[in-house]
C-alpha positions in Angstrom: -9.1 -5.7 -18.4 -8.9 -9.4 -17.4 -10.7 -10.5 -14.2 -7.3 -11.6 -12.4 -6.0 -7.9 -13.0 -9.3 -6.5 -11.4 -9.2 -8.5 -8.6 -4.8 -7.4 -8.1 -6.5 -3.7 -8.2 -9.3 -4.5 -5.7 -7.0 -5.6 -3.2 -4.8 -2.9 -3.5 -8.0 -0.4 -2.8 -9.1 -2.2 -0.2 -6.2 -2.1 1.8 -5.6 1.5 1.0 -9.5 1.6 2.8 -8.5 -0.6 5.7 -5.5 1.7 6.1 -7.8 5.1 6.1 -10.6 3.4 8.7 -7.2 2.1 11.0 -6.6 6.3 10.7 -9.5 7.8 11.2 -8.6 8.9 14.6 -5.0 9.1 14.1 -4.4 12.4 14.1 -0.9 13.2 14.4 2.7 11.1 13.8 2.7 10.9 17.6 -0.2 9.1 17.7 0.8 6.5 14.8 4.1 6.0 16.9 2.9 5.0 20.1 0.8 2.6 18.9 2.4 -0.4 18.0 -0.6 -2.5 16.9 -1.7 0.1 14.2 1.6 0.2 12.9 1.6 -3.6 12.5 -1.4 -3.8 11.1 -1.1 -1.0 8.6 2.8 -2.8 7.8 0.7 -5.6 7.2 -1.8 -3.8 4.8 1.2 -2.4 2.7 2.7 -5.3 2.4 -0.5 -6.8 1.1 -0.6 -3.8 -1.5 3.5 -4.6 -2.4 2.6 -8.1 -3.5 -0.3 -7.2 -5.1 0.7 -4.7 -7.4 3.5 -7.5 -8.1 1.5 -9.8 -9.4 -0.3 -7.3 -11.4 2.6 -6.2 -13.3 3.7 -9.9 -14.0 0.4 -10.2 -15.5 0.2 -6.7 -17.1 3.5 -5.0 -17.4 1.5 -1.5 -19.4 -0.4 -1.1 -16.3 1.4 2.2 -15.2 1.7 2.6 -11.4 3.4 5.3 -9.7 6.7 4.5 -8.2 5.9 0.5 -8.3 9.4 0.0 -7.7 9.4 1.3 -4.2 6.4 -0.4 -3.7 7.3 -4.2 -4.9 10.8 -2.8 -2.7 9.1 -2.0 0.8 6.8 -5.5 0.2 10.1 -7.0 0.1 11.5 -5.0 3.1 8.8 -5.5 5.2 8.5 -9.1 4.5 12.2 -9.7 4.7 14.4 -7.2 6.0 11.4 -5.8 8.9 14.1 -4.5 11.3 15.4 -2.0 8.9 12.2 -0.2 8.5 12.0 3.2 9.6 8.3 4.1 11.1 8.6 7.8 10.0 9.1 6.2 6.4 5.9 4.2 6.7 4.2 7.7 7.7 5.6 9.5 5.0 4.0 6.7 2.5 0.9 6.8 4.0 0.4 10.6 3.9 1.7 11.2 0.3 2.0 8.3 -2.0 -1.1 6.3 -0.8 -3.4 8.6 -2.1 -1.9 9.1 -5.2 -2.2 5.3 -5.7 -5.6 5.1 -4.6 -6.4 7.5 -7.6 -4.6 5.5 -10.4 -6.0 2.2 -9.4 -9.8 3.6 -8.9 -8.9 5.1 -12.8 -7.9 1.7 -13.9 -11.4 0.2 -12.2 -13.8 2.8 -13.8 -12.5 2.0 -17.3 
């Protein structure tokens, strides 16, 4: 794997760690909802994992990622179309899909 690819990966981990620690105490959806900061900032982080996994496909197109469609799509809704997000869709993505990418890219970085 080239270093430029590795680097795509870490960033993607990292904010999917930034995400968890922003969590920790987050215990319920009511929680996340009332607080406004936290959602920005976790917005922020997935946004950061949208165009990463973009440029890691432009430079890698057999890297297989789970549903990198939706992904590149929300970086581009978050980035450009912000008032259309729903926050019980940023939830849902945080709860199920997040984990499952966490595992694919940590696969890719131990081979």
């Amino acid at each position: 794997m080239k270093r430029e690819e590795k680097k795509y990966l870490f960033d993607i981990l990292e904010s999917i760690d930034v995400i968890e620690v922003y969590l920790k105490n987050v215990l319920t959806y009511k929680d996340f909802v009332n607080d406004q900061m936290l959602q920005d900032a976790i917005t922020r982080r997935l946004e950061i994992i949208g165009e990463a996994t973009i440029q890691l496909l432009k430079l890698n197109s057999e890297i297989h990622i789970t549903d990198n469609r939706k992904i590149k799509g929300l970086r581009n809704r978050l980035a450009h179309e912000y008032d259309m997000i729903k926050i019980d869709e940023i939830w849902v993505i945080i709860k199920r899909s997040l984990p499952i990418l966490k595992q694919e890219v940590r696969q890719y970085l131990d081979n």
